[in-house]
GUBA-790146 format. One record per residue: chain; x negated, y negated, z negated of N, C-alpha, C in turn. Coordinates in Angstrom, 3 decimals, padded with zeros to 6 digits. Example, Ala and Ser with C-alpha at 12.3 -4.5 7.8 and 13.67 -1.06 7.14 Angstrom:
# residues 2
<nuvo A, <-013.190, 005.690, -007.800>, <-012.300, 004.500, -007.800>, <-013.200, 003.300, -007.800>>
<nuvo A, <-012.850, 002.250, -007.080>, <-013.670, 001.060, -007.140>, <-012.900, -000.030, -007.870>>
This chain:
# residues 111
<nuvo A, <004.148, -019.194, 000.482>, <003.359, -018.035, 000.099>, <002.536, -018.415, -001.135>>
<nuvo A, <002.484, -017.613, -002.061>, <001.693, -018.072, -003.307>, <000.200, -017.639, -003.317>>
<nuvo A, <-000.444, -017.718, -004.140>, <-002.068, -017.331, -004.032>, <-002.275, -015.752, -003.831>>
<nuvo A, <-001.477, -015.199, -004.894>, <-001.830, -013.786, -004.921>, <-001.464, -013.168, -003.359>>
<nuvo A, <-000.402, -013.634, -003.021>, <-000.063, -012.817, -001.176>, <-000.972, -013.133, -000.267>>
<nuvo A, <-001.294, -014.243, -000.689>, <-002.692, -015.192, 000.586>, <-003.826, -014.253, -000.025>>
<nuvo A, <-004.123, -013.888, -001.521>, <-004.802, -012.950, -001.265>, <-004.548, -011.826, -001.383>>
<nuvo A, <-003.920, -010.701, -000.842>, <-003.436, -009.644, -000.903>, <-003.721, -009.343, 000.678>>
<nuvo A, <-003.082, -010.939, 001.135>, <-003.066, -010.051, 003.442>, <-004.503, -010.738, 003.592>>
<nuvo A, <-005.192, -011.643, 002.959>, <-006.360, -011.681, 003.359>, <-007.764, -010.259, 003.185>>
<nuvo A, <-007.481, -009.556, 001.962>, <-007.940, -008.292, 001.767>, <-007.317, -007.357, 003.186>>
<nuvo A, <-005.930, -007.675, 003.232>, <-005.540, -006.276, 004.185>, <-006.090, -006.416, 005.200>>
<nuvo A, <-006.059, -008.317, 006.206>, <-006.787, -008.548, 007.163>, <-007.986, -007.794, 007.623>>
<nuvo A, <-008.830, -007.443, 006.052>, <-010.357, -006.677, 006.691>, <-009.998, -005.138, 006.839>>
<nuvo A, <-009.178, -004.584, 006.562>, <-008.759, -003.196, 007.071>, <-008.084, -002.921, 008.264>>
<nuvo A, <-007.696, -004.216, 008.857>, <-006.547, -003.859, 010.213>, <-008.234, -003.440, 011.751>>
<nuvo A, <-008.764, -002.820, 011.218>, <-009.687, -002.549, 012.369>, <-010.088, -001.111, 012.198>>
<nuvo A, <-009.533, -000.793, 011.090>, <-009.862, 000.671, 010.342>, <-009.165, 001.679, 011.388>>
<nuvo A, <-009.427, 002.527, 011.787>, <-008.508, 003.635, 012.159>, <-007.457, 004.356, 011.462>>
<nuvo A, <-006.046, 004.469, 012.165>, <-004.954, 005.022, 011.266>, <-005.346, 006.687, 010.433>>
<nuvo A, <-006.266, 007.083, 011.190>, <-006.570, 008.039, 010.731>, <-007.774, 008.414, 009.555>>
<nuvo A, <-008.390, 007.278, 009.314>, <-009.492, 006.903, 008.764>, <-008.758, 006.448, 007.412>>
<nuvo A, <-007.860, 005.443, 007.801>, <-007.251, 004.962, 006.904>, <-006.743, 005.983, 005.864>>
<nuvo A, <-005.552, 006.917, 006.805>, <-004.777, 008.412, 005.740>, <-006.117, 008.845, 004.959>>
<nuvo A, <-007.193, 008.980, 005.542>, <-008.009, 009.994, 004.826>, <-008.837, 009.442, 003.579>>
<nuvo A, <-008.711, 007.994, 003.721>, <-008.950, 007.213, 002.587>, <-008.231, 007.481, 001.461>>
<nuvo A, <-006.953, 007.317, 001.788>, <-006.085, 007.559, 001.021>, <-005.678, 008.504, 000.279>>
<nuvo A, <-005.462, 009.495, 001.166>, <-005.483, 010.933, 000.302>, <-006.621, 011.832, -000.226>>
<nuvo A, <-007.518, 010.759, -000.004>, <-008.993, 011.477, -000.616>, <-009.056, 010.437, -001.755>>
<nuvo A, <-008.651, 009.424, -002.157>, <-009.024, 008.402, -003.392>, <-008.180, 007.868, -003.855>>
<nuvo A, <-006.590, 008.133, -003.664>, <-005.618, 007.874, -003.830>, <-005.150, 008.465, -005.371>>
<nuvo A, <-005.196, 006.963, -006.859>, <-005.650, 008.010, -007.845>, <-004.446, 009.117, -007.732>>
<nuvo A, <-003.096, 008.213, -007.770>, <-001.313, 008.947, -007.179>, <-001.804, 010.604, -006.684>>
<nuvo A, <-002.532, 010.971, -005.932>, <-002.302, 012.279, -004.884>, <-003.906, 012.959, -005.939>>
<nuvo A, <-004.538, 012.143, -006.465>, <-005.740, 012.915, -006.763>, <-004.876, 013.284, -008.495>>
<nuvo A, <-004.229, 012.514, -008.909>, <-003.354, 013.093, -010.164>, <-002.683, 014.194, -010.529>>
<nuvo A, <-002.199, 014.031, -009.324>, <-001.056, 015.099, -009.103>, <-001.399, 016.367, -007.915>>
<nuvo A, <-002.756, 016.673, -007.482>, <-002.831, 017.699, -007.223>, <-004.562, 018.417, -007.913>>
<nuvo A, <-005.335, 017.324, -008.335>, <-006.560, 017.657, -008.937>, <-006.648, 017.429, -010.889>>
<nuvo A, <-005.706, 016.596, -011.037>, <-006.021, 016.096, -012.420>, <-004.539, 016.504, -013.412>>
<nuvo A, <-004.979, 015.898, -014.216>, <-003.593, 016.274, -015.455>, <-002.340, 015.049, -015.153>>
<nuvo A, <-002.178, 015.688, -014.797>, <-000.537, 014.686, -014.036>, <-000.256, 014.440, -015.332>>
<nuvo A, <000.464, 013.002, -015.361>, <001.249, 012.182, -016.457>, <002.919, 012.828, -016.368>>
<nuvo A, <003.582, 012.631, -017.458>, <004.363, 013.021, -017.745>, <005.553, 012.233, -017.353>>
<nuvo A, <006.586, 012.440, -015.897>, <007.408, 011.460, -015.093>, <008.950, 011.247, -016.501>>
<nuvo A, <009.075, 009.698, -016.095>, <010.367, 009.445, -017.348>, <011.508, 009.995, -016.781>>
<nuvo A, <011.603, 010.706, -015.972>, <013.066, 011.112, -015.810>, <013.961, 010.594, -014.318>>
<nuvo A, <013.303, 009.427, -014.451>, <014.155, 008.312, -013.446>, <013.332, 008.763, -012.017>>
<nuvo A, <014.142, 008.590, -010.955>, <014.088, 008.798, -009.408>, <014.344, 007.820, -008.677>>
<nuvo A, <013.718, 007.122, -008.096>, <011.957, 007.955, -008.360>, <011.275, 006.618, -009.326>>
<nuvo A, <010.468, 007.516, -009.432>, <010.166, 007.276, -010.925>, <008.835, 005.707, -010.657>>
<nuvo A, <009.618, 004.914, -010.828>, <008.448, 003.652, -010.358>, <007.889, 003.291, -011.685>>
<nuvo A, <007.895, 003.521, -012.773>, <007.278, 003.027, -014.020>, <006.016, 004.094, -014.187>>
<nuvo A, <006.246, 005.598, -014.002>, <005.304, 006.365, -013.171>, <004.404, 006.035, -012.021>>
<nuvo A, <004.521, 005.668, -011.114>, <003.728, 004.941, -010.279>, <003.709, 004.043, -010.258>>
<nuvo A, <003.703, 003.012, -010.922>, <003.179, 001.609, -011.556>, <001.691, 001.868, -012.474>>
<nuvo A, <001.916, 002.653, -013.327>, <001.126, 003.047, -014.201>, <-000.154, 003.565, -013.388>>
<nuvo A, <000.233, 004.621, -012.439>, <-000.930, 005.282, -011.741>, <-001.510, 004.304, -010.844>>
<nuvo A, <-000.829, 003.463, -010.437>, <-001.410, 002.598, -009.229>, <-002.595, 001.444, -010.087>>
<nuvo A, <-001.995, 001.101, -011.730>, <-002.766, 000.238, -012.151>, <-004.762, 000.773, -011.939>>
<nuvo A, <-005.026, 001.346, -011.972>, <-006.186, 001.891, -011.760>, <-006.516, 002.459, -010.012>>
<nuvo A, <-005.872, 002.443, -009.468>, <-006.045, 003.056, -007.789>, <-006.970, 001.979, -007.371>>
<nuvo A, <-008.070, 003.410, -006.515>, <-009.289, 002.285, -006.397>, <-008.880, 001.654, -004.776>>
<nuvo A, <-007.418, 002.530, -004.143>, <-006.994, 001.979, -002.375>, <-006.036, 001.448, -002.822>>
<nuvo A, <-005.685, 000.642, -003.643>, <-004.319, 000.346, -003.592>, <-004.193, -000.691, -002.161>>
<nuvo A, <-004.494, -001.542, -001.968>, <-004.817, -002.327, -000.472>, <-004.485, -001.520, 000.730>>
<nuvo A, <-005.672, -000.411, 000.753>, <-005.437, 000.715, 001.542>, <-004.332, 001.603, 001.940>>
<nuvo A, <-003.527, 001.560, 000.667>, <-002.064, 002.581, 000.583>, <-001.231, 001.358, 000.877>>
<nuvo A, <-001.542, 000.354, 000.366>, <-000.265, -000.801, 001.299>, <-000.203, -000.834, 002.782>>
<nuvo A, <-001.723, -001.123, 003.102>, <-002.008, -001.072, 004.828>, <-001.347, 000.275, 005.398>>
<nuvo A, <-001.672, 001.367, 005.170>, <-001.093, 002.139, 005.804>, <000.354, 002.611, 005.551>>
<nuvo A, <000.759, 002.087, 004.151>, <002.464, 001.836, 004.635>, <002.680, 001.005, 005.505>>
<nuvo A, <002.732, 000.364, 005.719>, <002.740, -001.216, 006.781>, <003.002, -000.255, 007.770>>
<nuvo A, <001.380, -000.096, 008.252>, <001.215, 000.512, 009.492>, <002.583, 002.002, 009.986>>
<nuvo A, <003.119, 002.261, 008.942>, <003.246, 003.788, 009.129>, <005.032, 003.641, 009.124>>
<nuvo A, <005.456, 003.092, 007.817>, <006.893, 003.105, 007.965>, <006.926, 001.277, 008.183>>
<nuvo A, <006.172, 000.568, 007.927>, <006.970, -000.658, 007.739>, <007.260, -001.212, 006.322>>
<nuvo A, <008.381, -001.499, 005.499>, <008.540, -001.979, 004.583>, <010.041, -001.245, 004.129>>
<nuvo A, <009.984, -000.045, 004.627>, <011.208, 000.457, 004.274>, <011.814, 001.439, 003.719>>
<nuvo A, <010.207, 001.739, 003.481>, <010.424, 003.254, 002.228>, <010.800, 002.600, 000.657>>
<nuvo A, <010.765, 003.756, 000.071>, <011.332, 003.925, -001.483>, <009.788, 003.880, -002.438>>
<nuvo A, <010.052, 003.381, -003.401>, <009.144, 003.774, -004.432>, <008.155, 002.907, -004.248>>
<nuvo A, <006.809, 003.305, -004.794>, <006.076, 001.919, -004.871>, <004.735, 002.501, -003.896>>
<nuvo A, <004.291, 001.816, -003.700>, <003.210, 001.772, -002.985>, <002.505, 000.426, -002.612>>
<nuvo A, <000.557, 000.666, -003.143>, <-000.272, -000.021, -003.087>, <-000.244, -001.471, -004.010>>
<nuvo A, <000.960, -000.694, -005.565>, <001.388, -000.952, -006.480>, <002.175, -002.197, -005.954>>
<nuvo A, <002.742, -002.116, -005.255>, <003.777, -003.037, -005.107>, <005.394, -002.356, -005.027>>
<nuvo A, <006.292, -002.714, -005.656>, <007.738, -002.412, -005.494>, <008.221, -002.272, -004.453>>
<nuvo A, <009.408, -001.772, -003.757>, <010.389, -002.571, -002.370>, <010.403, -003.381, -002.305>>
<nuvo A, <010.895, -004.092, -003.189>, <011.559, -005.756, -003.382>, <010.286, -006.803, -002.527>>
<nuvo A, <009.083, -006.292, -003.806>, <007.413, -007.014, -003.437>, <007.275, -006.533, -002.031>>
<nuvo A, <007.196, -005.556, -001.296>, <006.620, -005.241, -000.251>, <007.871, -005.688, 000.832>>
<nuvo A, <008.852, -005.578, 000.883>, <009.723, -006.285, 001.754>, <009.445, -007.780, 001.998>>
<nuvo A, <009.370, -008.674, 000.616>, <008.830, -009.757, 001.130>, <007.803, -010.458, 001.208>>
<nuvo A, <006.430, -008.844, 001.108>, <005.064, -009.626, 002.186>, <005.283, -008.958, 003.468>>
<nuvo A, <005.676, -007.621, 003.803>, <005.898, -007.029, 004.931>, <005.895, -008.166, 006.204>>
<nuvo A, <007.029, -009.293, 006.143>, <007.238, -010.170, 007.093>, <005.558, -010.856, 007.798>>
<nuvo A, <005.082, -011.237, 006.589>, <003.910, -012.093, 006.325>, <002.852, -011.481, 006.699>>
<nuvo A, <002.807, -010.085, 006.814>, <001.593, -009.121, 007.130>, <001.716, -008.902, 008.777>>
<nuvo A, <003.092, -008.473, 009.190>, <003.606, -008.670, 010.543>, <002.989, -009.237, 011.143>>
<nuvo A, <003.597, -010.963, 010.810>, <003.074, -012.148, 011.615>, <001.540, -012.538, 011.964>>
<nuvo A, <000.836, -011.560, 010.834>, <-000.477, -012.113, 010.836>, <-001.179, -011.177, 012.205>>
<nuvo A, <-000.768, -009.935, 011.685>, <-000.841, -009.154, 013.051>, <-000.580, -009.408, 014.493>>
<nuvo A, <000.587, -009.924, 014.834>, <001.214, -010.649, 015.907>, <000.699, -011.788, 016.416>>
<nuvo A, <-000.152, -012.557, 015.340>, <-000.654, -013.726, 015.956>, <-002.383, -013.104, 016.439>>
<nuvo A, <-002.600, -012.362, 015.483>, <-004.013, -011.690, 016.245>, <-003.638, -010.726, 017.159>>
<nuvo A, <-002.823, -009.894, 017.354>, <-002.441, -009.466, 019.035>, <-003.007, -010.686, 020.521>>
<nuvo A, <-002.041, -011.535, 019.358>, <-002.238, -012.467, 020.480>, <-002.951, -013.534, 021.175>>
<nuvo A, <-003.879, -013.387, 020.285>, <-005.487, -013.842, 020.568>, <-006.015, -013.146, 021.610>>
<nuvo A, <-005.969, -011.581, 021.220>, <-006.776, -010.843, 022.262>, <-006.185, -010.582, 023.355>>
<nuvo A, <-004.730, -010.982, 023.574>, <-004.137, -010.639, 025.003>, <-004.409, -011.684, 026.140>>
């Protein structure tokens, strides 16, 4: 694991106590992605589907990006399309594993 993932699930670590529902509402209330494109002057998409150079761009400034990772995690897993919590598929498939385990081993503390 390199520095940036050690710190990426150490940030997510302090959100796994958040409520799933607490969490969505984070998200779609500060999410710059959803506040762009239904409150502000949406950027102009290149064409491509789906358009990840488009949401690369928007995510560089997202003040949840952490937040929109955690609750992908939580929600599909690592198996949607497109980017989220500015990370790629590719990127989020292989911390997905690493975020898992961290979870699984704190399950299993408290059981």
């Amino acid at each position: 694991m390199n520095p940036e993932e050690t710190e990426r699930l150490a940030r997510l670590d302090l959100l796994r106590s958040l409520p799933l529902d607490v969490l969505t509402d984070v998200v779609t209330d500060n999410g710059r992605c959803l506040w762009e494109l239904t409150e502000g002057d949406p950027p102009e998409p290149t064409g491509i589907e789906p358009d990840r150079e488009l949401a690369a761009r928007l995510c560089a400034d997202c003040p949840v990006r952490d937040e929109c990772l955690e609750l992908e995690f939580r929600s599909a897993g690592a198996e949607t399309v497109g980017v989220w919590g500015a990370l790629s598929e590719e990127d989020r498939r292989a911390l997905y594993p690493m975020w898992r385990a961290r979870r699984d081993a704190e399950r299993g503390e408290w059981e």
